[in-house]
N, C-alpha and C positions, 0 to 999 in steps of 0.2 A: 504493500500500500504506500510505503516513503517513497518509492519509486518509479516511474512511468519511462517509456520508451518514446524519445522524440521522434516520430514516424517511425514503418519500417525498416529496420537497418540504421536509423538514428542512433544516438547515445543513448543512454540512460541518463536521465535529469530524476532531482528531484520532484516527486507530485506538487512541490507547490516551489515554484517561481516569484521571483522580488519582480514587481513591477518600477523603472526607476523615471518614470516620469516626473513625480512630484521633487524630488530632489535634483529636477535638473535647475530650479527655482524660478523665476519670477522672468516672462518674456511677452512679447505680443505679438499680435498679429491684427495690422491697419489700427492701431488703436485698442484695439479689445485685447482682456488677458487672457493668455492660453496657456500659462503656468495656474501654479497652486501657490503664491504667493511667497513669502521672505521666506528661506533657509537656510540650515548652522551647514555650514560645507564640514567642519571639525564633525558632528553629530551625524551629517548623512558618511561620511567615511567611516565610524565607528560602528554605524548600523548596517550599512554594506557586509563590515567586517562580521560581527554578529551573526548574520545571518547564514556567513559562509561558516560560523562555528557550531551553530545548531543546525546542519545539512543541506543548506540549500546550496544546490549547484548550477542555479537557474536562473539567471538574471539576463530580463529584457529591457530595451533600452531601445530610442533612436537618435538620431543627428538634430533632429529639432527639440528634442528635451533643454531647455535653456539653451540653445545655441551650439550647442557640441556640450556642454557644462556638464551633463549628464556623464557623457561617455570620460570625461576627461576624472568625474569622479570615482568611474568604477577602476579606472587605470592607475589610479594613486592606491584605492584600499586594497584592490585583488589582484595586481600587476605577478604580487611572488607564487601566486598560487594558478596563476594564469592556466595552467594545461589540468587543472581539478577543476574548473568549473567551465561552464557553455553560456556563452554571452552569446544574446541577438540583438541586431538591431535594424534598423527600418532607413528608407531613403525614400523622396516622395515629397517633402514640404521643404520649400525654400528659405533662408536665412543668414543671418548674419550676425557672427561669430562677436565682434566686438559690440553691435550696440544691443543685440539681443531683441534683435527683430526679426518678425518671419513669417515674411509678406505674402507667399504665396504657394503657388504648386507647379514641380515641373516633373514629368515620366518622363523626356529627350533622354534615350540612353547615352548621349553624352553628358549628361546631366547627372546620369545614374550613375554612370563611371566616375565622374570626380567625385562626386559624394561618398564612393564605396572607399577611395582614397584618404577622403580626406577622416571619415570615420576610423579605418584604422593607425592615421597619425594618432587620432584623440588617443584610440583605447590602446596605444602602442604593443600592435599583437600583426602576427603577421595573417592574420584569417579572423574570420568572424563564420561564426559556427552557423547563425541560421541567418540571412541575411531578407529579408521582407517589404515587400512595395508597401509603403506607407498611403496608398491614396486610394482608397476604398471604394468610391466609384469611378474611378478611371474610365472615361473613353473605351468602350470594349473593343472597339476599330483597331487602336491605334496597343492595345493590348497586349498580342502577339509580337509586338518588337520591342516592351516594355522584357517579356518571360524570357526571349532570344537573349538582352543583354545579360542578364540574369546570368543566364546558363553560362554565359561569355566567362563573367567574374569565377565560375565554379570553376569552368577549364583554366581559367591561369591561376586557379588556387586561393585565388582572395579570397572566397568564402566555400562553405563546404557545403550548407544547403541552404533552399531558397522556401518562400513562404509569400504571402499574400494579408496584409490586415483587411478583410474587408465582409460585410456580413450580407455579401450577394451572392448566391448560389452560382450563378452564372460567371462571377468573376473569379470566385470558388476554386471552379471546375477545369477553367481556364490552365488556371497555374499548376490544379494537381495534374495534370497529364502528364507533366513531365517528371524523369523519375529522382528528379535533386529535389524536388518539394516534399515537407518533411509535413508541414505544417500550415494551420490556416487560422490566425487571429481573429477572435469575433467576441463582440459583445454578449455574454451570456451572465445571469444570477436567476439566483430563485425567484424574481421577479417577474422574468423572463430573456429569451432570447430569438436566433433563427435555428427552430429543429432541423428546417433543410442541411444549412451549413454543416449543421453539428451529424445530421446523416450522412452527408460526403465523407465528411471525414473517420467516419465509421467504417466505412464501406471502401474508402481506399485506405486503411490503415495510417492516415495521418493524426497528429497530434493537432487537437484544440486545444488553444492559448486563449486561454479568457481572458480579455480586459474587462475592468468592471465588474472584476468577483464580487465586491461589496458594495455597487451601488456606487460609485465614486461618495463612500463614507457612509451612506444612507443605512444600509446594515450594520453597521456597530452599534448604534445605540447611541451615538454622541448626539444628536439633533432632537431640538424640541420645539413647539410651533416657536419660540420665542427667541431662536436659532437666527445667527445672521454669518456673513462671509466678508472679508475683508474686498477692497475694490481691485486688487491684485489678483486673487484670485479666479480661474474661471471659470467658481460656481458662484461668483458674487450676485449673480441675477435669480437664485432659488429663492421661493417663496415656502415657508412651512406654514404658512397658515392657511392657504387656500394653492388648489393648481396639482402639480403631478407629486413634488415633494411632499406635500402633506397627506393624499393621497397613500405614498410610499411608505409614512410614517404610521399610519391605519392598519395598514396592510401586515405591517412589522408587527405591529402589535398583536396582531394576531394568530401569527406564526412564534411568537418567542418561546412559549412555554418548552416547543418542538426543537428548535434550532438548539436552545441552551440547556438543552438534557445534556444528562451526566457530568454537567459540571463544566460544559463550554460556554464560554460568553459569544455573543452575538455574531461577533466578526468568524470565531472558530464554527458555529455551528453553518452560518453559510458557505465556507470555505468546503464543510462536510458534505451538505447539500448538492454541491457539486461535484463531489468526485463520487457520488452517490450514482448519480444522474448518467454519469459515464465514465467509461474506461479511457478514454480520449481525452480528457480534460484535461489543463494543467494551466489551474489559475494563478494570475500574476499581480495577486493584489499591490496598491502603491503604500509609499512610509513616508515619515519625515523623521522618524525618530527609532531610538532602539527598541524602546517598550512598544511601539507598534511594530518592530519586527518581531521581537518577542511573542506579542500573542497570535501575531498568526503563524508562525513557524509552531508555536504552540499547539496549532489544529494537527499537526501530523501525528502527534500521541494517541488523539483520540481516533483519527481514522473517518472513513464515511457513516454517514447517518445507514439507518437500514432497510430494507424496503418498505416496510410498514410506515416507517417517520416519512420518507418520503412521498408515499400515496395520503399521507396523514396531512401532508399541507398542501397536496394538489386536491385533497378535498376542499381544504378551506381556502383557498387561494382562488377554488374554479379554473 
C-alpha cells in the first residue's frame, strides 16, 4: 500500500507524492495570483526534506511554480539524495524567472525544448523522471507535435517519461498511445473528478497523479464560513459563506464522521478515500510547512479507507 508503480515498467514511487506548487511562492499571471501566497524558503526546504525522511519518493513540480523557484527549491533540499527519489515536472505556461511573472501559454516544441533545459539547470539533474505538458486543453490539432517533441527529449535522455496534466479524455488518450507515457495528471477528491480519465488510465496501466487530493485545503478542516485568503493568494476570490466553497464545506461535514475513523484527521482520511477508489492513484497533495507534511505523509500508516466507508459516502454524497 506505501507503494505504487509509476505506469507500467515505471518506478516504484511512493502512494503518496508532495505536490510542490504552493512553495514555489507568490507569482502572477496578467495581474491575478496564481501562487498561494508569502513562503519560508528555510521551512519549504526543511519540509521537502521531511518528507523524503518519512518515505516519500515522489515529488511533483513545474517550471511555472514561482518562476522556476519551485524547482530551484527541490534542488537545494534533495540535490544528495537525487537518484532515491522521482521528481516530475511540467512545461506548458510561460514566465519569467526574475520578476515572477507568467503571462501566458506556449506548446511550440521549440518552446518545449528550452523549457525542458532550462528546468533541468533549476533542479541540477541531468533527467527529469516524468516530464508533463502542463496545458490541459491544448489545441488537439496542433497536439501531435506537442507528444513528437516529447518523445524527442526521451530519445536524447533528458527525460525518461512523459505525461499529460489534463482532465480530457480525448487529450488523455492522445499522449497515452505512446509507450514513454507513464502517467496522466487530473483533478480528482472525494468531491469528485473525471471517471473517464481515471478509466484510461486503468485500462492502459498508467498512473493517476491527482492534483487537488484535498480540495486545494477545502478537506482539512481549516475553513469556516468566517474563513478569508490573503490577496496573494489564488484562492483569494472563495467565498465560504454562500457559492461552491461553502457548498464544499456542507458536504464535509457530512462525510467526516467516515473520513476520520480510526483516528485520521480530515486531510489523512481523504488522502485514504482515494487510494481506496483506485489502484492508479497517486495523490500529490500541496504544503507550506513541515506539520503539513507530517500529516499527510501520516495517511500512509493508516492505508485506504475500505469498501464499505467508501460506498458509505457515495451514499451520502449521491
Amino acid at each position: 500500500m506505501t507503494q505504487r508503480s509509476l505506469g507500467n515498467g515505471g518506478p516504484e514511487v511512493s502512494a503518496l507524492g508532495m505536490g510542490c506548487w504552493a512553495i514555489g511562492g507568490p507569482h502572477a499571471r496578467q495581474g491575478s495570483p496564481v501562487g498561494w501566497g508569502v513562503i519560508d524558503d528555510a521551512e519549504s526546504k526543511r519540509a521537502l526534506r521531511r518528507a523524503y525522511d518519512l518515505g516519500v519518493t515522489f515529488f511533483d513540480t513545474a517550471d511555472v511554480y514561482g518562476c522556476g523557484h519551485s524547482e530551484k527549491l527541490i534542488a537545494d533540499a534533495l540535490g544528495d539524495v537525487r537518484d532515491d527519489i522521482v521528481i516530475a515536472s511540467k512545461a506548458g505556461y510561460t514566465y519569467v524567472e526574475e520578476t515572477r511573472e507568467a503571462p501566458g501559454e506556449n506548446g511550440d516544441p521549440d518552446y518545449i525544448r528550452w523549457a525542458c533545459d532550462q528546468s533541468l539547470r533549476r533542479l541540477k539533474t541531468d533527467r527529469i523522471d516524468l516530464y508533463q505538458f502542463h496545458l490541459g486543453g491544448y489545441d488537439l490539432a496542433k497536439a501531435d507535435d506537442v507528444l513528437a517533441v516529447f518523445e524527442e527529449l526521451v530519445a536524447a535522455g533528458k527525460v525518461r517519461s512523459i505525461g499529460w496534466s489534463t482532465d480530457d479524455p480525448e487529450r488523455a488518450a492522445l499522449f497515452a498511445k505512446s509507450p514513454h507515457c507513464k502517467a496522466i495528471q487530473q483533478h480528482f477528491n472525494v468531491f469528485g473528478g473525471n471517471a473517464d480519465v481515471l478509466a484510461l488510465c486503468e485500462e492502459r496501466g498508467l498512473a493517476s497523479i491527482v492534483r487537488g487530493p484535498l480540495g486545494m485545503g477545502l478537506l482539512t478542516g481549516k475553513f469556516s464560513p468566517d474563513s478569508s485568503l490573503p490577496d496573494d493568494d489564488v484562492r483569494h476570490g472563495w467565498n465560504f459563506r454562500t457559492g461552491d466553497q461553502a457548498e464544499s464545506l456542507r458536504r464535509l461535514e457530512a462525510i467526516r464522521d467516515v473520513l476520520t475513523s480510526g483516528g485520521r484527521t480530515l486531510a489523512q482520511g481523504a488522502l485514504a478515500w482515494l487510494w481506496a477508489r483506485s489502484e492508479a492513484f497517486v495523490p500529490i497533495p500541496g504544503f507550506k510547512t513541515v506539520a503539513q507534511v507530517e500529516e499527510n505523509a501520516g495517511a500512509l500508516r493508516y492505508g485506504a479507507l475500505t469498501p464499505a466507508q467508501l460506498a458509505e459516502i457515495a451514499g451520502v454524497l449521491g
